[in-house]
LUMGUVO-235169 format. One line per 2 residues: their letters; for each residue x, y, z of C-alpha. Coordinates in steps of 0.1 Angstrom, whole numbers. Example, Ala and Ser with C-alpha at 12.3 -4.5 7.8 and 13.67 -1.06 7.14 Angstrom:
// residues 2
as = 123/-45/78; 137/-11/71
// end
This chain:
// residues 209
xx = 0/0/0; 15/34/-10
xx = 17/63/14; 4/93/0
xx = 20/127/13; 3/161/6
xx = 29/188/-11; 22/206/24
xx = 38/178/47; 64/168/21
xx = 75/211/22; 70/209/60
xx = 90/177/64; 118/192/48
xx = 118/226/62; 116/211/96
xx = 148/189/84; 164/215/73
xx = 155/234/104; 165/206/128
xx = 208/206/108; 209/241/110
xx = 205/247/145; 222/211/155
xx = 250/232/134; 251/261/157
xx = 247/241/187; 279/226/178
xx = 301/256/169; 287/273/203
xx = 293/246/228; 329/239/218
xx = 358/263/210; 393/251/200
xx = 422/260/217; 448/277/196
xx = 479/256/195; 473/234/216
xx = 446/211/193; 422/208/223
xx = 386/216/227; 371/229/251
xx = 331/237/262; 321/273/255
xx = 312/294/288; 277/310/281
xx = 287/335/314; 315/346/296
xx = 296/354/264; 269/370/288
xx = 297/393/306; 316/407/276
xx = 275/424/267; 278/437/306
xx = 294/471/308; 297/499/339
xx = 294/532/330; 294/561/353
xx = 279/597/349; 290/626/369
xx = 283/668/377; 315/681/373
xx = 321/683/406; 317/648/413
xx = 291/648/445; 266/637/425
xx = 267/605/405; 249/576/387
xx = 265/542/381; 247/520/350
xx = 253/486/347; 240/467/321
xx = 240/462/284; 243/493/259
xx = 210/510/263; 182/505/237
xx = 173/541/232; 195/573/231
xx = 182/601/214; 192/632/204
xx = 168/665/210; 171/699/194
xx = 143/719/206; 149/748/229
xx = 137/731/263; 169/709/253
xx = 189/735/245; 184/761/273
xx = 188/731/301; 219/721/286
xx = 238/754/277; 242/736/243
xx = 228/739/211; 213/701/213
xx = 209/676/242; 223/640/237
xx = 203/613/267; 199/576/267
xx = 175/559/291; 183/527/314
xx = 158/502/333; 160/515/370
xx = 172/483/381; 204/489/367
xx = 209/522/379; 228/534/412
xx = 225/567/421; 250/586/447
xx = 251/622/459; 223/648/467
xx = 207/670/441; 180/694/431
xx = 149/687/413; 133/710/384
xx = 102/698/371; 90/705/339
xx = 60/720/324; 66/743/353
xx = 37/744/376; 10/777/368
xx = 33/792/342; 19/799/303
xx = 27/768/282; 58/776/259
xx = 52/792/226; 71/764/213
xx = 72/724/210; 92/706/236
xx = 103/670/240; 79/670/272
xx = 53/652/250; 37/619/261
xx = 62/599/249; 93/627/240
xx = 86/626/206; 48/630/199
xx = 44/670/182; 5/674/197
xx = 7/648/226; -10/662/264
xx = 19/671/283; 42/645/303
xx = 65/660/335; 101/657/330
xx = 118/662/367; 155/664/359
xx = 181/663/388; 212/685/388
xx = 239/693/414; 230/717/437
xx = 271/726/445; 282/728/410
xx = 244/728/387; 253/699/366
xx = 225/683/352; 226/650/353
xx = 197/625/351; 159/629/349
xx = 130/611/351; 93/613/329
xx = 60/608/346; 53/584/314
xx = 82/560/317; 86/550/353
xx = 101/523/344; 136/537/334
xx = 159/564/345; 169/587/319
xx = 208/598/320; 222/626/301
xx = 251/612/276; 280/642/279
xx = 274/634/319; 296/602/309
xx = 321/621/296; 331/589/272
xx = 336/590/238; 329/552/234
xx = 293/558/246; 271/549/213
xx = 260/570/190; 221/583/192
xx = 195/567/175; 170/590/169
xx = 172/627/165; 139/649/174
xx = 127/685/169; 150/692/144
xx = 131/725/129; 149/742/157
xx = 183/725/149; 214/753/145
xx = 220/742/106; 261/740/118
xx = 253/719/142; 256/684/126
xx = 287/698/100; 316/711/124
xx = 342/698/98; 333/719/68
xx = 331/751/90; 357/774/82
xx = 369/779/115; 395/807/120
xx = 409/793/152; 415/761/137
xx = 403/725/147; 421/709/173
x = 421/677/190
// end
């Protein structure tokens, strides 16, 4: 008696075949590693693959009373901001802040809090990352509370009323050039149009390292 087999089981018996070598492949290539030199083998430690995506990074004022320790993988959103709320907090033309899931935050020191929309004043004639969700143009307001140094006004981290979840850190606080780059880049209508092109500016002074 002949079997009969459907196109559908025959495709799914082979894609399941298929399936089953490729990942019997990987399991193979991750569970042993060969020594150099030596000819050996050895099992591959899944903690050490773990610890090398682990990383401590610490952000400071500039007068280091206050700080916050983040340990942890690279975060999974920094963002650049141009609008003026940004801009006047930070003294520069664009803020640069990545946000990290509170349990891998340590914070040290004392500090001052300044909470924004500020409590009674006239709403801003212009848009602000203080939106719902930082990004959102026409979204009901959000409160931003950022924490700064009350010795030497460093502004260091900050927290929004909509994501309780994490603590938001601002990048230059690092002061580490290995940091990674942003990801997103928001109000840029109020961008300085030098901002993003130092190397083609003339520069009279020069460029120095």
């Amino acid at each position: 008696m002949k079997t009969k087999y459907s196109r559908r089981s025959v495709i799914t018996g082979a894609g399941a075949a298929l399936v089953g070598a490729t990942l019997a492949g990987r399991t193979k290539a991750k569970t042993s590693t060969k020594m150099p030199d030596s000819g050996e083998t050895r099992a591959a430690d899944p903690k050490s693959e773990l610890s090398s995506d682990i990383k401590t990074r610490t952000a400071s004022c500039n007068c280091g009373q206050l700080r916050v320790t983040c340990t942890g993988p690279d975060p999974d959103r920094v963002v650049m901001c141009n609008c003026y709320l940004c801009q006047r907090q930070t003294g520069s033309v664009f803020s640069v802040q990545a946000r990290f899931p509170n349990e891998q935050v340590k914070i040290e020191g004392k500090s001052k809090a300044w909470k924004f929309p500020i409590e009674g004043a006239k709403p801003t004639t212009y848009r602000t990352c203080a939106g719902s969700d930082g990004i959102a143009t026409n979204s009901a307001a959000d409160v931003v509370t950022s924490h700064f140094c009350p010795v030497c006004g460093s502004t260091v981290y900050y927290f929004r009323k909509s994501d309780p979840a994490r603590t938001g850190v601002r990048v230059g606080a690092f002061a580490d050039p290995t940091f990674p780059p942003p990801m997103g880049s928001g109000f840029e209508e109020y961008q300085h149009p030098w901002a993003m092109n130092l190397a083609a500016l003339p520069m009279p002074l020069g460029h120095h390292k």
